[in-house]
MARBA-3410 file (N, C-alpha, C, O; in Angstrom, 1 decimal):
76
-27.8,-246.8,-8.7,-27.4,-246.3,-7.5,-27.7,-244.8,-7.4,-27.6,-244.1,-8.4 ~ -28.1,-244.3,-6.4,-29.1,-243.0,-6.2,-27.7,-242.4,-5.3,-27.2,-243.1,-4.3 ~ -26.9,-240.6,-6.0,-26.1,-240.0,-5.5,-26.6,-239.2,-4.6,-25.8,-238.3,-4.5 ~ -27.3,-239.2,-4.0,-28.1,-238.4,-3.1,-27.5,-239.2,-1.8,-27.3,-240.4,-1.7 ~ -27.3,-238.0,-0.8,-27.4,-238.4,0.6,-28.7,-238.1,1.7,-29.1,-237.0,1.4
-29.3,-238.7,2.6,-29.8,-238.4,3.6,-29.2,-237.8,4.7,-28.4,-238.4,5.4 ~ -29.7,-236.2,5.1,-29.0,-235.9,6.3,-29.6,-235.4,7.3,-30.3,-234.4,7.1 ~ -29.5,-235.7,8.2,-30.5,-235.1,9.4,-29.7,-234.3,10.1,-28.5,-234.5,10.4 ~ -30.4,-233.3,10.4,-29.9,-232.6,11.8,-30.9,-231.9,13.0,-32.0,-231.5,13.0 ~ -29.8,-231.9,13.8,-31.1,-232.1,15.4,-30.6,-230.8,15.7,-29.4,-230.3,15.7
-31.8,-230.3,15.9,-31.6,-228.6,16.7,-32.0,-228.7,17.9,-32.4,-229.8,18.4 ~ -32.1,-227.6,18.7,-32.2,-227.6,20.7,-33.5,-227.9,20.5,-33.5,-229.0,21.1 ~ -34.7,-227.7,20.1,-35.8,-227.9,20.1,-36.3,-229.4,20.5,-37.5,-229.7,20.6 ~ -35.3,-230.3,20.6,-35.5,-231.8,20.8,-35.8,-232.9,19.0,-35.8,-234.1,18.8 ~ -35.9,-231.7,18.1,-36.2,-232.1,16.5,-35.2,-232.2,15.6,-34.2,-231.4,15.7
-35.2,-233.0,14.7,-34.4,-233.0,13.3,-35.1,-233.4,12.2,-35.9,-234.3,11.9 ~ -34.5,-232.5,11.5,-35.3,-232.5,9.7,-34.2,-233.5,9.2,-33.1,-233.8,9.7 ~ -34.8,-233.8,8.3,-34.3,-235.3,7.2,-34.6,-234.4,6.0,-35.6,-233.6,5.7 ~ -33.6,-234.7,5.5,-33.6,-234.4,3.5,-32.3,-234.7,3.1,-31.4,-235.0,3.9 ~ -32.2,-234.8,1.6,-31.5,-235.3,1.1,-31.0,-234.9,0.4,-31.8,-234.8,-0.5
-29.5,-234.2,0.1,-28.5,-233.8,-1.1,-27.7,-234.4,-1.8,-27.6,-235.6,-1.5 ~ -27.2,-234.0,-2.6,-26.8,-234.6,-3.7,-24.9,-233.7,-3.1,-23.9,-234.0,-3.6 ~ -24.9,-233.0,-2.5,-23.2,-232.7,-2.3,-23.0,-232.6,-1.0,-23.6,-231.7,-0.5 ~ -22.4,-233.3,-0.3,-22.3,-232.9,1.4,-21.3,-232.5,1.9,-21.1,-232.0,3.0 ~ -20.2,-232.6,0.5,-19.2,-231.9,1.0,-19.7,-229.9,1.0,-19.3,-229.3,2.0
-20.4,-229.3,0.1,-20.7,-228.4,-0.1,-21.8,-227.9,0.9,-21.9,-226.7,1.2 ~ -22.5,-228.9,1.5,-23.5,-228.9,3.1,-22.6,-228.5,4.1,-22.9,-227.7,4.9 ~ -21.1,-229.1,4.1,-20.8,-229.2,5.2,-19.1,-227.6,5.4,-18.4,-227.3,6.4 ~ -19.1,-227.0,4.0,-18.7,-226.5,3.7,-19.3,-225.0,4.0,-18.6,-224.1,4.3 ~ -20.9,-225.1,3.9,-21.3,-223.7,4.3,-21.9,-224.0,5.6,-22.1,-223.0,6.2
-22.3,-225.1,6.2,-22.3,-225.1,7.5,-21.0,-224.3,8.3,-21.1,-223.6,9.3 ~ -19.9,-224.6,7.7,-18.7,-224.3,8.8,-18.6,-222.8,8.2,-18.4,-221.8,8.9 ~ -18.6,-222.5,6.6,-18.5,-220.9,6.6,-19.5,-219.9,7.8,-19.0,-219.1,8.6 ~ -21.2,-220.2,7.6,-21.5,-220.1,8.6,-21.7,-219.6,10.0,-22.3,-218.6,10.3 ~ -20.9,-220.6,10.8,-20.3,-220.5,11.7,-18.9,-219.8,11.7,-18.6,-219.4,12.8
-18.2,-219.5,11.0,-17.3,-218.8,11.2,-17.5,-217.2,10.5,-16.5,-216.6,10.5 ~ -18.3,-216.8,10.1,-18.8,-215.6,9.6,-19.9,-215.5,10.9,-18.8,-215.4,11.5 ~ -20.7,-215.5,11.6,-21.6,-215.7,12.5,-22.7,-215.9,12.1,-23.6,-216.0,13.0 ~ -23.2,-215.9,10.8,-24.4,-215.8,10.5,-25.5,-217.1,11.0,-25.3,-218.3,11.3 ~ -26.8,-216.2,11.1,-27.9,-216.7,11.8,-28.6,-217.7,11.5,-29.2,-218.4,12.3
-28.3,-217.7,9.8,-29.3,-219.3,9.2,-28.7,-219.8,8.2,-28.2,-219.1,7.3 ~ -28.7,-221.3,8.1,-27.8,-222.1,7.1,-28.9,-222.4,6.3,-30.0,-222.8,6.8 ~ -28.7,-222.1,4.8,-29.9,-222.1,3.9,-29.4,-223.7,3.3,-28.2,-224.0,3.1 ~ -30.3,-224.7,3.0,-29.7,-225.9,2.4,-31.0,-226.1,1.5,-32.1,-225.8,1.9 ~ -30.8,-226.6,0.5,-31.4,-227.4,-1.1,-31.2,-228.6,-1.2,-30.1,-229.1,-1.5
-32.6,-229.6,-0.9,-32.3,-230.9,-1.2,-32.3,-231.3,-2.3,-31.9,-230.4,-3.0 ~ -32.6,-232.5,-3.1,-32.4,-232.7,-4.1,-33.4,-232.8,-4.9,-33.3,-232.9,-6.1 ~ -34.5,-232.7,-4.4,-36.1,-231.8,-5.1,-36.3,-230.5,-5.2,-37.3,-230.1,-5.9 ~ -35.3,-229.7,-4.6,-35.7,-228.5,-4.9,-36.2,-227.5,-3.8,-36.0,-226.3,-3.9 ~ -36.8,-228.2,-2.8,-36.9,-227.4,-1.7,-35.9,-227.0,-0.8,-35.0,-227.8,-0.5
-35.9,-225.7,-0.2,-35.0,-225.1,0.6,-35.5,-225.5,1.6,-36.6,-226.1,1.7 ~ -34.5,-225.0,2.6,-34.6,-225.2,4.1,-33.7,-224.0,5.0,-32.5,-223.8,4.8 ~ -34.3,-223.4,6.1,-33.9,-222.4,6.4,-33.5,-223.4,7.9,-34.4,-224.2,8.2 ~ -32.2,-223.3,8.8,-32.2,-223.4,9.9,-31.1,-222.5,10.6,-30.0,-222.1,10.2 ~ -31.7,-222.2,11.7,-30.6,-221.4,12.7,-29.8,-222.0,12.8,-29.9,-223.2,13.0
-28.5,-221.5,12.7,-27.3,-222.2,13.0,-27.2,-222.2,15.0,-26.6,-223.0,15.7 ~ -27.9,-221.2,15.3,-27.4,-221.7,17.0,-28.6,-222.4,17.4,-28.9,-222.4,18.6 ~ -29.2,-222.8,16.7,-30.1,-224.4,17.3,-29.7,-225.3,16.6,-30.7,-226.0,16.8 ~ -29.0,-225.9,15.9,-28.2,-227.2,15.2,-27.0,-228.0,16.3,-25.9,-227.7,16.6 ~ -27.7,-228.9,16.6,-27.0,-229.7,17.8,-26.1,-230.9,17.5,-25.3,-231.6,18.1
-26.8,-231.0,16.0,-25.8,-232.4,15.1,-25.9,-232.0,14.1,-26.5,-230.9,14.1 ~ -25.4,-232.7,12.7,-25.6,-233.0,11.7,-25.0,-234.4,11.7,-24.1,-234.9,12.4 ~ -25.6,-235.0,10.8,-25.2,-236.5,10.6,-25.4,-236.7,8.8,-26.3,-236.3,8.1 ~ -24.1,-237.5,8.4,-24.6,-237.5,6.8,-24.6,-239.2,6.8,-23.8,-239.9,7.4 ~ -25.5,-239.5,6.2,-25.7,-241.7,5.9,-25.3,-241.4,4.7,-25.7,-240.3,4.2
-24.7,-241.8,4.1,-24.1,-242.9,2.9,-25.3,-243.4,2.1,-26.2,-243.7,2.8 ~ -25.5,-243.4,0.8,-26.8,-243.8,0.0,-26.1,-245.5,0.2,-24.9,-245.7,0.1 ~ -27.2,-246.5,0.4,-27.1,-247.5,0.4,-27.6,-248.1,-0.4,-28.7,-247.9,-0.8 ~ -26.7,-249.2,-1.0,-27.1,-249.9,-2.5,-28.2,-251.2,-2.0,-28.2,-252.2,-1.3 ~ -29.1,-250.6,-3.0,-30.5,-252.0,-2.8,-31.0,-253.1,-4.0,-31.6,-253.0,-5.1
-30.4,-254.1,-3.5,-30.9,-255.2,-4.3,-32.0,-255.3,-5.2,-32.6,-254.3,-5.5 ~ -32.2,-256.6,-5.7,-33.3,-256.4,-6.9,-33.4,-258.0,-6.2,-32.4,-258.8,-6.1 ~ -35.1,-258.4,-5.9,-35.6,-259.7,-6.2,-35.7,-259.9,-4.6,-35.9,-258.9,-3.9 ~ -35.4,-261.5,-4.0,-35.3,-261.7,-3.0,-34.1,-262.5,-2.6,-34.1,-263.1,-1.5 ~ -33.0,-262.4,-3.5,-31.7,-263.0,-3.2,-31.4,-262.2,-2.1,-32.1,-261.5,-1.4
-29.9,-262.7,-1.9,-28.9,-261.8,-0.7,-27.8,-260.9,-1.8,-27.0,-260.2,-1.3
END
């Protein structure tokens, strides 16, 4: 089972980036510091290592999925 989450978030631009972290409580933690400090851009690290810079006043969602457990074979 893979501890990584998928998270997208949709900015005003009509777009959302997809990547994936390994802590969302800690995503969702400096999202809200963030916003309550005013600052301009939410810096996030997926779980490869790349950063990601986004304005916080173009982030219109965040959404976190749940890593989903995948079978082996062709049973159910």
């Amino acid at each position: 089972m893979s501890d990584s989450h998928k998270v997208r978030i949709g900015v005003s631009a009509a777009r959302e980036l997809e990547f994936e972290v390994s802590d969302v409580a800690k995503l969702r933690d400096s999202y809200e510091k963030a916003l309550k400090k005013g600052e301009s851009v939410l810096w996030v690290e997926d779980v490869r290592g790349h950063t990601f810079g986004v304005a916080v006043d173009g982030i219109v969602f965040i959404e976190f999925e749940k890593p989903v457990e995948r079978g082996v074979g062709f049973g159910a």
